[in-house]
ZALUM-267559 format. One record per residue: x, z, y of N, C-alpha, C in turn; residue in one letter; residue number from 1. Coordinates in nm, 4 decimals, padded with zeros to 6 digits. Example, Ala and Ser with C-alpha at 12.3 -4.5 7.8 and 13.67 -1.06 7.14 Angstrom:
% residues 2
@n_east:01.3190; n_up:00.7800; n_north:-00.5690; ca_east:01.2300; ca_up:00.7800; ca_north:-00.4500; c_east:01.3200; c_up:00.7800; c_north:-00.3300; rest:A; nr:1 $
@n_east:01.2850; n_up:00.7080; n_north:-00.2250; ca_east:01.3670; ca_up:00.7140; ca_north:-00.1060; c_east:01.2900; c_up:00.7870; c_north:00.0030; rest:S; nr:2 $
***
This chain:
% residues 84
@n_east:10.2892; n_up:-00.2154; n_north:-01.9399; ca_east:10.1877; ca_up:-00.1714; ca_north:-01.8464; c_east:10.0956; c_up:-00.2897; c_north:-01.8191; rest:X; nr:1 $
@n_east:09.9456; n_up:-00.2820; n_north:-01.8614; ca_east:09.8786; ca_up:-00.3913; ca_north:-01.8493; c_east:09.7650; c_up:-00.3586; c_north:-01.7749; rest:X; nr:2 $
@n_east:09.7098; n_up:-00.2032; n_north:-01.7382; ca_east:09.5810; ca_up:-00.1862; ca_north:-01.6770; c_east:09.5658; c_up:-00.0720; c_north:-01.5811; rest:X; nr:3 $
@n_east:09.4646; n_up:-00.0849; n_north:-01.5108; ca_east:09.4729; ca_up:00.0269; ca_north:-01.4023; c_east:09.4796; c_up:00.1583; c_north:-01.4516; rest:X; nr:4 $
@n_east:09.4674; n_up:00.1694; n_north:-01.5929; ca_east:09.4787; ca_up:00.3096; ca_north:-01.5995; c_east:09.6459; c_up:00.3341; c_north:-01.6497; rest:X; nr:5 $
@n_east:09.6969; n_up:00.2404; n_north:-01.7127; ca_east:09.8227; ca_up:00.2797; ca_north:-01.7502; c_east:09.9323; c_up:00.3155; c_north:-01.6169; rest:X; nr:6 $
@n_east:09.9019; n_up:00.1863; n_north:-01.4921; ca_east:09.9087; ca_up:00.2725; ca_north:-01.3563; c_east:09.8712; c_up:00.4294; c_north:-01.3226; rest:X; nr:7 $
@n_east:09.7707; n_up:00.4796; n_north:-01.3231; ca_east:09.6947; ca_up:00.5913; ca_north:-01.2981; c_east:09.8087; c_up:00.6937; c_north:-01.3824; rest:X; nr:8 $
@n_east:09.8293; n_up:00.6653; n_north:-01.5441; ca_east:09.9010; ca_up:00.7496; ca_north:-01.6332; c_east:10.0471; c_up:00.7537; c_north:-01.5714; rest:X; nr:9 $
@n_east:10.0998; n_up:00.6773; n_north:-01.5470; ca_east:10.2702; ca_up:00.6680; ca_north:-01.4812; c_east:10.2636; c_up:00.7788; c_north:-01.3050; rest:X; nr:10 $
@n_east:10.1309; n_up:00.7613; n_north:-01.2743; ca_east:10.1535; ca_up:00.8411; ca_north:-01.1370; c_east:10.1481; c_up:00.9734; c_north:-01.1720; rest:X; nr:11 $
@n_east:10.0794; n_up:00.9898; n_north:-01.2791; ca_east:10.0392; ca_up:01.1151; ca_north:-01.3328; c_east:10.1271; c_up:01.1874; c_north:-01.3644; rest:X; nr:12 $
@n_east:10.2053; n_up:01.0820; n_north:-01.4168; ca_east:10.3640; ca_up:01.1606; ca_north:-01.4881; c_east:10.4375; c_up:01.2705; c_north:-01.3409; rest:X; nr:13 $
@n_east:10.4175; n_up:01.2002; n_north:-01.2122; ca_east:10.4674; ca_up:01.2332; ca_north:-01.1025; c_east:10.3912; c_up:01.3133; c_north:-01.0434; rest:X; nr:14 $
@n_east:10.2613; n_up:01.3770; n_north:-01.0543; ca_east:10.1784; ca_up:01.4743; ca_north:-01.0536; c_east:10.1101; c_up:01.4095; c_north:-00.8980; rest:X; nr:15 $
@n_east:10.1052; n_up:01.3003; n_north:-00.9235; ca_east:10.0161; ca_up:01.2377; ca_north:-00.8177; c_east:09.8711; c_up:01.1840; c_north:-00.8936; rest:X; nr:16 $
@n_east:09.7739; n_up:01.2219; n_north:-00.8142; ca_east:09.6116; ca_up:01.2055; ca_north:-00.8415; c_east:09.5835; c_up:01.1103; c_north:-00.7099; rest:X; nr:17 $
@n_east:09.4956; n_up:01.0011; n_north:-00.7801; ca_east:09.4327; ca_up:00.9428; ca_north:-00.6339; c_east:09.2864; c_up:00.9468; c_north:-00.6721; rest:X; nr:18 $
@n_east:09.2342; n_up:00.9372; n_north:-00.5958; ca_east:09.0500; ca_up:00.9130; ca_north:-00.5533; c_east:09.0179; c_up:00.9638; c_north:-00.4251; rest:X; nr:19 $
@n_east:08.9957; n_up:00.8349; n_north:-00.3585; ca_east:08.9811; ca_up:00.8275; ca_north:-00.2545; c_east:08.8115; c_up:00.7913; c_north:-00.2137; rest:X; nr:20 $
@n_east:08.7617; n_up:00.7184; n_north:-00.3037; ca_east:08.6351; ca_up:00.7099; ca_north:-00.3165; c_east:08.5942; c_up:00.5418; c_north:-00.3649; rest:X; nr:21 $
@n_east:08.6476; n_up:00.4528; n_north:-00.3120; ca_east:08.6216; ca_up:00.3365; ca_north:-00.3321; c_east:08.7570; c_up:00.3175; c_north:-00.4270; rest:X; nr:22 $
@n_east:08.7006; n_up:00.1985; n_north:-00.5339; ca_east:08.8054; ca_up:00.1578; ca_north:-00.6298; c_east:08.9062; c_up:00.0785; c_north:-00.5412; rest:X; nr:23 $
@n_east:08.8592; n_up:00.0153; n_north:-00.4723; ca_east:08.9955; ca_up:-00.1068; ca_north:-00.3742; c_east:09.0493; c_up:-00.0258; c_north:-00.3161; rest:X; nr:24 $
@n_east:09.0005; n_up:00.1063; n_north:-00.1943; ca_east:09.1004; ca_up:00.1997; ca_north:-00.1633; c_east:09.2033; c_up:00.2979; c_north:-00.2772; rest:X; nr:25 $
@n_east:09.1415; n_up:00.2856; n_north:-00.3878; ca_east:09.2204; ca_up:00.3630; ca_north:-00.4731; c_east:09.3458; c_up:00.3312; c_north:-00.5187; rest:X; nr:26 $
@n_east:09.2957; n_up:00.1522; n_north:-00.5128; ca_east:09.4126; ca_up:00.1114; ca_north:-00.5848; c_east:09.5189; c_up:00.0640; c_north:-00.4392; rest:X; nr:27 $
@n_east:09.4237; n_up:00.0336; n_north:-00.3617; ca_east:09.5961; ca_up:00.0168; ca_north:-00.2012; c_east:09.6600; c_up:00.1697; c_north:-00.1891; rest:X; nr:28 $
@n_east:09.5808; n_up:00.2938; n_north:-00.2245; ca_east:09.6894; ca_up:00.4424; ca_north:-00.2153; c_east:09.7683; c_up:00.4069; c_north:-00.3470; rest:X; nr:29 $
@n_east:09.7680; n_up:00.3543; n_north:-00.4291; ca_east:09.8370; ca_up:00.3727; ca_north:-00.5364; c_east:09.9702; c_up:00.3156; c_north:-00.5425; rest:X; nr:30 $
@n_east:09.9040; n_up:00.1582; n_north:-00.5022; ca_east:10.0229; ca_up:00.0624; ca_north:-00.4103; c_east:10.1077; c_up:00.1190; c_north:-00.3583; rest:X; nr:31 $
@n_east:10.0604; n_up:00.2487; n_north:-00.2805; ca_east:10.1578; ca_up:00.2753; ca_north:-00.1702; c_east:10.2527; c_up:00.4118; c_north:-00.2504; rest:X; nr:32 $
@n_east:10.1579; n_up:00.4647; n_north:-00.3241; ca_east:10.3112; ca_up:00.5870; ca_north:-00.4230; c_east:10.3512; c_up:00.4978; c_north:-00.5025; rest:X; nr:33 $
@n_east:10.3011; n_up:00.3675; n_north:-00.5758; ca_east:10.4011; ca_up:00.3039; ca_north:-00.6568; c_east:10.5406; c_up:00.2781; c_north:-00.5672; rest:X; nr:34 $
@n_east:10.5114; n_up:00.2029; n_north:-00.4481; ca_east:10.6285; ca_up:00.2001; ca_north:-00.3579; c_east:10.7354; c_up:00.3295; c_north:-00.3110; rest:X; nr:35 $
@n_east:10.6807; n_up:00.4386; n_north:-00.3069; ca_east:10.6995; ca_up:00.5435; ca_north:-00.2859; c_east:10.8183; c_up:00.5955; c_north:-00.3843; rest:X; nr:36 $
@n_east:10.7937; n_up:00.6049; n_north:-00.4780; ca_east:10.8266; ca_up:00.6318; ca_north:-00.5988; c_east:10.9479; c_up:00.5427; c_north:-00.6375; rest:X; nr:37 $
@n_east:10.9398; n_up:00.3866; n_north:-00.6090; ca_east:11.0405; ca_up:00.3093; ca_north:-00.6397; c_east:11.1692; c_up:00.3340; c_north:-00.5077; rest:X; nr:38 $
@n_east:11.1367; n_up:00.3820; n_north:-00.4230; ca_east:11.2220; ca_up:00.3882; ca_north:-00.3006; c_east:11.2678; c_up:00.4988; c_north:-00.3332; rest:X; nr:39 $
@n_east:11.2534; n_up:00.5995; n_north:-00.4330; ca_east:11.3308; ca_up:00.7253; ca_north:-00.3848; c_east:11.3679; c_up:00.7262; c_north:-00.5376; rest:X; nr:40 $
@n_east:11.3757; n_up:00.5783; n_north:-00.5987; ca_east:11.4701; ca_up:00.5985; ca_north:-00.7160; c_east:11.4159; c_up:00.6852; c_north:-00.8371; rest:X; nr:41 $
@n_east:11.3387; n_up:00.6898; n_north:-00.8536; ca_east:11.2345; ca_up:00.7512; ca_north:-00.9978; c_east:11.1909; c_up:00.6770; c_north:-01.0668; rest:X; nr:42 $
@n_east:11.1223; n_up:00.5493; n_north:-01.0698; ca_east:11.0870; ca_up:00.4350; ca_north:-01.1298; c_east:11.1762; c_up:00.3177; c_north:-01.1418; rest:X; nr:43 $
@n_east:11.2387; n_up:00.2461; n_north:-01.2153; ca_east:11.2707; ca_up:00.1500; ca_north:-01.2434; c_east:11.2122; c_up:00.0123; c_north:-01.2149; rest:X; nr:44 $
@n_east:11.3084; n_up:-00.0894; n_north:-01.1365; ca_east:11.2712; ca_up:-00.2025; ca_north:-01.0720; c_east:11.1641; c_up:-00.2460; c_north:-01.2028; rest:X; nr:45 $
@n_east:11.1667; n_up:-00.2444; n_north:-01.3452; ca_east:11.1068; ca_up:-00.3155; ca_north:-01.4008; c_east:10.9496; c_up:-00.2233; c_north:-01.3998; rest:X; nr:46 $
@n_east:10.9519; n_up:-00.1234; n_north:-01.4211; ca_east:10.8198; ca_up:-00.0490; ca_north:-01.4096; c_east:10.7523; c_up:-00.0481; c_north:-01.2576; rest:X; nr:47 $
@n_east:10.8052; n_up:-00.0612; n_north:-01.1657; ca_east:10.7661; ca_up:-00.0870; ca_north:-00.9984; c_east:10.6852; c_up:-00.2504; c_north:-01.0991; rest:X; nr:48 $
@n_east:10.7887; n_up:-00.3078; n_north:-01.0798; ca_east:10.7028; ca_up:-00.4898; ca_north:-01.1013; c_east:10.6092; c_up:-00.5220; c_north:-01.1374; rest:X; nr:49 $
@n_east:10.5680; n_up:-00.4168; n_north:-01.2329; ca_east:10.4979; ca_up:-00.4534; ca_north:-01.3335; c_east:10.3585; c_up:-00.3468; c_north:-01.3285; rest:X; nr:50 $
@n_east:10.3976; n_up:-00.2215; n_north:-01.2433; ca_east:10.2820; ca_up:-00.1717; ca_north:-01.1758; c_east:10.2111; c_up:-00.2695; c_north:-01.0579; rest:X; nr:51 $
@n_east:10.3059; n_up:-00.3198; n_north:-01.0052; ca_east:10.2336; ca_up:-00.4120; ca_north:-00.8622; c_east:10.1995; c_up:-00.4926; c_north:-00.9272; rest:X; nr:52 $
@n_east:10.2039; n_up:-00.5753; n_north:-00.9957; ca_east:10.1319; ca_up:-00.6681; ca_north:-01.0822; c_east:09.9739; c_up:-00.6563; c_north:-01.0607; rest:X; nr:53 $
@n_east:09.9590; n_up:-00.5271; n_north:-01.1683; ca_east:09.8647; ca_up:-00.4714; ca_north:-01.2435; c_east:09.7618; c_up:-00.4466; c_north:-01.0847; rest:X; nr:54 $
@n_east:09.8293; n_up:-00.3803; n_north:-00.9495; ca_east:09.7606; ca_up:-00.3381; ca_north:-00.8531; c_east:09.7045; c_up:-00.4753; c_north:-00.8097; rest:X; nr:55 $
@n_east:09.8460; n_up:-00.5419; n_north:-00.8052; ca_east:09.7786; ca_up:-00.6818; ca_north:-00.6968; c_east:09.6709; c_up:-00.7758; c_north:-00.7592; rest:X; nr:56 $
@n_east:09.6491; n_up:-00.7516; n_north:-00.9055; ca_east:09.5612; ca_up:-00.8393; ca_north:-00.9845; c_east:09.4075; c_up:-00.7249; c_north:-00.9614; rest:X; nr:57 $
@n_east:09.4248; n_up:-00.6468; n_north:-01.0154; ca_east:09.3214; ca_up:-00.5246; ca_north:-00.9614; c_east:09.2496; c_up:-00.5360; c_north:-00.8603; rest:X; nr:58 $
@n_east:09.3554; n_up:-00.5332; n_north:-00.6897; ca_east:09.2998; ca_up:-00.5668; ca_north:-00.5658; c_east:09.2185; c_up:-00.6910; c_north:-00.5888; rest:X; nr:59 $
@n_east:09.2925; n_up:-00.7844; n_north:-00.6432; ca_east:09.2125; ca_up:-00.9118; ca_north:-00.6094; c_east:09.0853; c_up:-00.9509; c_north:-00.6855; rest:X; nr:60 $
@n_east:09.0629; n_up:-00.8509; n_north:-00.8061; ca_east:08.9460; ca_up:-00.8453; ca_north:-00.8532; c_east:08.8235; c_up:-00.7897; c_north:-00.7435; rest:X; nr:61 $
@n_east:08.8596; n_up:-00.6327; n_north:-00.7025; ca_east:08.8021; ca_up:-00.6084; ca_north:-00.6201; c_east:08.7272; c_up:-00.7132; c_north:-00.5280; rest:X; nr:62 $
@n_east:08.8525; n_up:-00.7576; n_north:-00.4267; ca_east:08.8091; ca_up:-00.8476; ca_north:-00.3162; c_east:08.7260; c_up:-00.9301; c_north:-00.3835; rest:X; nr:63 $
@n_east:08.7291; n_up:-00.9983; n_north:-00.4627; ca_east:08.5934; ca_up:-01.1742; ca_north:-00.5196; c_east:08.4910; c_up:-01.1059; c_north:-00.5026; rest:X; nr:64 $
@n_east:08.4749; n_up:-00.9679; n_north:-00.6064; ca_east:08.3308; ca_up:-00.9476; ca_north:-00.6737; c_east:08.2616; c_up:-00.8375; c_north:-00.5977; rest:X; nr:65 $
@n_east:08.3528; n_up:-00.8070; n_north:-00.4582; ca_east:08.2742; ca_up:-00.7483; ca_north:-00.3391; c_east:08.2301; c_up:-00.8481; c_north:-00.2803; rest:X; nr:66 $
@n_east:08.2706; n_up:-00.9652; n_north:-00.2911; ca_east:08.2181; ca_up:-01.0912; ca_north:-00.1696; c_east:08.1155; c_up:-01.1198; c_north:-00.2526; rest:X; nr:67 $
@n_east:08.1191; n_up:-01.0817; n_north:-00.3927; ca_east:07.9749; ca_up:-01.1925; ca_north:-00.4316; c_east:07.8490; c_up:-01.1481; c_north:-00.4149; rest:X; nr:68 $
@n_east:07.8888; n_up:-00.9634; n_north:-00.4222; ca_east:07.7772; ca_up:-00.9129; ca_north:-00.4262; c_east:07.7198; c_up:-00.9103; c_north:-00.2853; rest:X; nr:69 $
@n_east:07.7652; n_up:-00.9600; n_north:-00.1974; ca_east:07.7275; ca_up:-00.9557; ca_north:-00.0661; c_east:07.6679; c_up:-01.0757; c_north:00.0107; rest:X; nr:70 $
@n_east:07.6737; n_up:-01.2173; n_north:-00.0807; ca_east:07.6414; ca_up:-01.3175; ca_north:-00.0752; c_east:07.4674; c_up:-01.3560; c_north:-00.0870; rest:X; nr:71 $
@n_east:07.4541; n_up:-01.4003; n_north:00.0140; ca_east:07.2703; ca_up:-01.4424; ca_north:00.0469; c_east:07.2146; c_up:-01.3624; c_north:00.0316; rest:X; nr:72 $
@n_east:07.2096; n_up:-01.2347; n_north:00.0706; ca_east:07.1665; ca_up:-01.1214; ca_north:00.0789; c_east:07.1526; c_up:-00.9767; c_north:00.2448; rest:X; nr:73 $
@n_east:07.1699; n_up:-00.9264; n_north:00.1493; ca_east:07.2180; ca_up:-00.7752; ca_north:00.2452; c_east:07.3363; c_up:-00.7231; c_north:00.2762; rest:X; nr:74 $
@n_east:07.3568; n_up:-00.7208; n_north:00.3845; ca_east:07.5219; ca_up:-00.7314; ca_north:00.4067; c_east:07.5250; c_up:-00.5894; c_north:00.5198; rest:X; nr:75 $
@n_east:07.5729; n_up:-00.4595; n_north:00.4745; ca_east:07.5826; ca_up:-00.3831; ca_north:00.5228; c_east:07.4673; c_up:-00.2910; c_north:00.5621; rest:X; nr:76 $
@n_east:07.3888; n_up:-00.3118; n_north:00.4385; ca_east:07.2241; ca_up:-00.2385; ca_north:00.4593; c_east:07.1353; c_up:-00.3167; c_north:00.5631; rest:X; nr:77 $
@n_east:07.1656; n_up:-00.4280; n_north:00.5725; ca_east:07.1074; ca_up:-00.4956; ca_north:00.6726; c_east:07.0677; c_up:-00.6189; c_north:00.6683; rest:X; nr:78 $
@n_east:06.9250; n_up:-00.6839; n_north:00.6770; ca_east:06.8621; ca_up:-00.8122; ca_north:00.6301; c_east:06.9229; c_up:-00.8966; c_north:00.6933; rest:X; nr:79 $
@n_east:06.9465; n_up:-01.0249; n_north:00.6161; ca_east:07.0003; ca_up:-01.1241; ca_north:00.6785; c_east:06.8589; c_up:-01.1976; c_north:00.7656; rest:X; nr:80 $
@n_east:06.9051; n_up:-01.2056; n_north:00.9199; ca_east:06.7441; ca_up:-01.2920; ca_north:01.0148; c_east:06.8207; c_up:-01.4707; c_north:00.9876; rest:X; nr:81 $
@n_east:06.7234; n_up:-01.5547; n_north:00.9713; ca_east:06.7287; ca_up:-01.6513; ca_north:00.9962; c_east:06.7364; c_up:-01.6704; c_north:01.1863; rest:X; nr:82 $
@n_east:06.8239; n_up:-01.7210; n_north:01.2781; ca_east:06.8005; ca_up:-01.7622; ca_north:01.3747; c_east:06.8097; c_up:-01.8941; c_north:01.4182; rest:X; nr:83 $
@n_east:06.7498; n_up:-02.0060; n_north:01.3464; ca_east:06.7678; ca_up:-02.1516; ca_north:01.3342; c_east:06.6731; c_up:-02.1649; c_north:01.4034; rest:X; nr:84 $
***
């Protein structure tokens, strides 16, 4: 398991769909049936590991390249004022 979709395919197997609307929310619901799923004994410690992997590297893509695009700019539809 190396990518968000091979995640996406393993939930699938479990007839779970996510889209929630934003990719970072998609992938913290996913987080949370991967956990789901490993607690009630359906997934294997090694397939849990190796899905959170894949999420927690995912999330953290998310998080950078939302901060960059938000950098010296417009931040929430809204001009940045100089008040110096």
């Amino acid at each position: 398991m190396r990518t968000l979709y091979d995640v996406q395919q393993l939930l699938k197997r479990f007839d779970v769909y996510v889209h929630v609307g934003k990719r970072i929310w998609d992938i913290e619901v996913m987080s949370l049936e991967i956990d789901n799923l490993y607690r009630a004994h359906v997934i294997s410690k090694k397939l849990f590991l190796q899905a959170k992997m894949v999420l927690k590297r995912d999330h953290h893509y998310e998080e950078t390249h939302h901060d960059i695009f938000n950098l010296g700019g417009k931040q929430n539809g809204q001009s940045k004022v100089n008040r110096g």
